[in-house]
C-alpha positions in Angstrom: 0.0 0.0 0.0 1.0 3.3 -0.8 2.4 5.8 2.1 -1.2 7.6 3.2 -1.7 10.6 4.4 -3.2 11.6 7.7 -6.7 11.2 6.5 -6.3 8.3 4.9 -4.7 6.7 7.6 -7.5 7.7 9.8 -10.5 6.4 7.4 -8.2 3.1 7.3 -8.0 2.8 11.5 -11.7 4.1 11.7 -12.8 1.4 9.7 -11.6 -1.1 11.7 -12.7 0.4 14.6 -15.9 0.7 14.3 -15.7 -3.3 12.6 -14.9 -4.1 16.2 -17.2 -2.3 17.8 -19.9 -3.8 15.5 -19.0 -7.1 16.2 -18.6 -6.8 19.7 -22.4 -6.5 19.8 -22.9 -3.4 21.7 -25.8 -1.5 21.1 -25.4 1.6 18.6 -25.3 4.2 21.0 -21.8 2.8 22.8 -20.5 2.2 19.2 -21.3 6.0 18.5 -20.0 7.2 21.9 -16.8 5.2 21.6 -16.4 6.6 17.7 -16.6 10.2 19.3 -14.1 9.3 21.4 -12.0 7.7 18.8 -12.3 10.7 16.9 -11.5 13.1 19.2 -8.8 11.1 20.3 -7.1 10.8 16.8 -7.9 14.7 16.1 -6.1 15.6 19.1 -3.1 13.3 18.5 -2.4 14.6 14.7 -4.1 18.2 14.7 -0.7 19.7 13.6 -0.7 17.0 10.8 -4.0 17.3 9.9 -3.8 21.1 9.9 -1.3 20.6 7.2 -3.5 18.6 4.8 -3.6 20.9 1.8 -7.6 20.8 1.2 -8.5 22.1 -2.4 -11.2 24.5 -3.1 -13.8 21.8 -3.5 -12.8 20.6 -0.2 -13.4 23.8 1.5 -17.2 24.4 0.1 -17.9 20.6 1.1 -16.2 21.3 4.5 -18.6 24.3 5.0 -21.6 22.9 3.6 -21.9 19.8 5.7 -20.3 22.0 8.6 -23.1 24.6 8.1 -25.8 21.6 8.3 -24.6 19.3 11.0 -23.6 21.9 13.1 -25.8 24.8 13.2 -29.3 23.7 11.7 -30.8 23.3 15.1 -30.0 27.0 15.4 -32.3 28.3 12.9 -35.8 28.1 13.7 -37.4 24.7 11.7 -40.2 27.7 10.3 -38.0 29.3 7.9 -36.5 26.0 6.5 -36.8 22.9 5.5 -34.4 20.1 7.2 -35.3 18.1 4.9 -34.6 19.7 1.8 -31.5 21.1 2.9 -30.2 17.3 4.1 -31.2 16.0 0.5 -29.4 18.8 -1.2 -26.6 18.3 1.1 -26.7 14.6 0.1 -26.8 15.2 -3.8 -24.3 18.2 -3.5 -21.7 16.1 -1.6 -22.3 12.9 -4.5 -21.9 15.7 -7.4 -18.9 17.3 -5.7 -16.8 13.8 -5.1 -17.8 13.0 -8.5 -17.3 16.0 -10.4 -13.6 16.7 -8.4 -12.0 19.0 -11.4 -15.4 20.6 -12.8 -16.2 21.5 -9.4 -12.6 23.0 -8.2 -12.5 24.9 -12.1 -16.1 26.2 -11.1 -14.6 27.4 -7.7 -11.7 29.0 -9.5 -14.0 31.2 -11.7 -16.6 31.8 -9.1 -13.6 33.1 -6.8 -11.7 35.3 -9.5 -15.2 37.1 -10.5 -15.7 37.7 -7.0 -12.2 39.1 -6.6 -12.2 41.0 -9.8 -15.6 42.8 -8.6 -14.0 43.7 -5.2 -11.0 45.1 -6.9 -12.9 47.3 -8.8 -15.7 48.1 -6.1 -12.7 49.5 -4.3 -11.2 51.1 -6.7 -14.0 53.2 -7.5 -14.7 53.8 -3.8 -11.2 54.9 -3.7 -11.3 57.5 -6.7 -14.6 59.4 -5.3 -13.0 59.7 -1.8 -10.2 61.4 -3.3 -12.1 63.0 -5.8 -14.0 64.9 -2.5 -10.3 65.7 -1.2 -9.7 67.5 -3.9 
């Protein structure tokens, strides 16, 4: 096998681990419990190494989008949106990102030069008509 990286390596140990705990018969709560902690656990061990993991563009917006869901849906109230939708979409948008790895990080590229170009000139042009009232 190829040297892995750090997130490789922990997708390889996971896997086992939760193997073990499947077949060790306890009931799914103590396999998710013990997963947290063999999470955390790994996390803390190799944060500077996984800190270092170069994550490309496409990793960033799936990093944000699942972040943004599993993390901070319960904070917005269930009458302006729908969980369900959103988890779907979440669902197909992580499928189409995986699949899709150089459309989506070209996409990103664009989207992310446009954005820059427009802030250049948005400050720009603020810049000239402050200095145009100087004068």
């Amino acid at each position: 096998m190829k040297n892995l990286n750090t997130m490789e390596r922990f997708l390889l140990l996971f896997d086992k681990f939760i193997n073990k705990l499947d077949k060790s018969g306890l009931p799914d709560y103590e396999i998710v419990e013990k997963s947290y902690l063999f999470c955390s656990g790994f996390y803390i061990k190799y944060e500077a190494e996984i800190n270092r993991v170069d994550l490309s563009n496409r990793d960033v917006v799936l990093s944000f989008l699942l972040t943004s869901y599993f993390c901070y849906k319960c904070n917005v109230d269930s009458r302006f949106v729908d969980a369900q939708r959103i988890k779907r979409m979440c669902n197909l948008l992580t499928n189409f990102i995986i699949k899709n790895k150089s459309y989506t990080e070209q996409v990103f590229i664009n989207e992310k030069r446009k954005y820059e170009k427009n802030t250049i000139g948005t400050t720009l042009v603020s810049k000239m008509h402050e200095n145009r009232r100087l004068i």
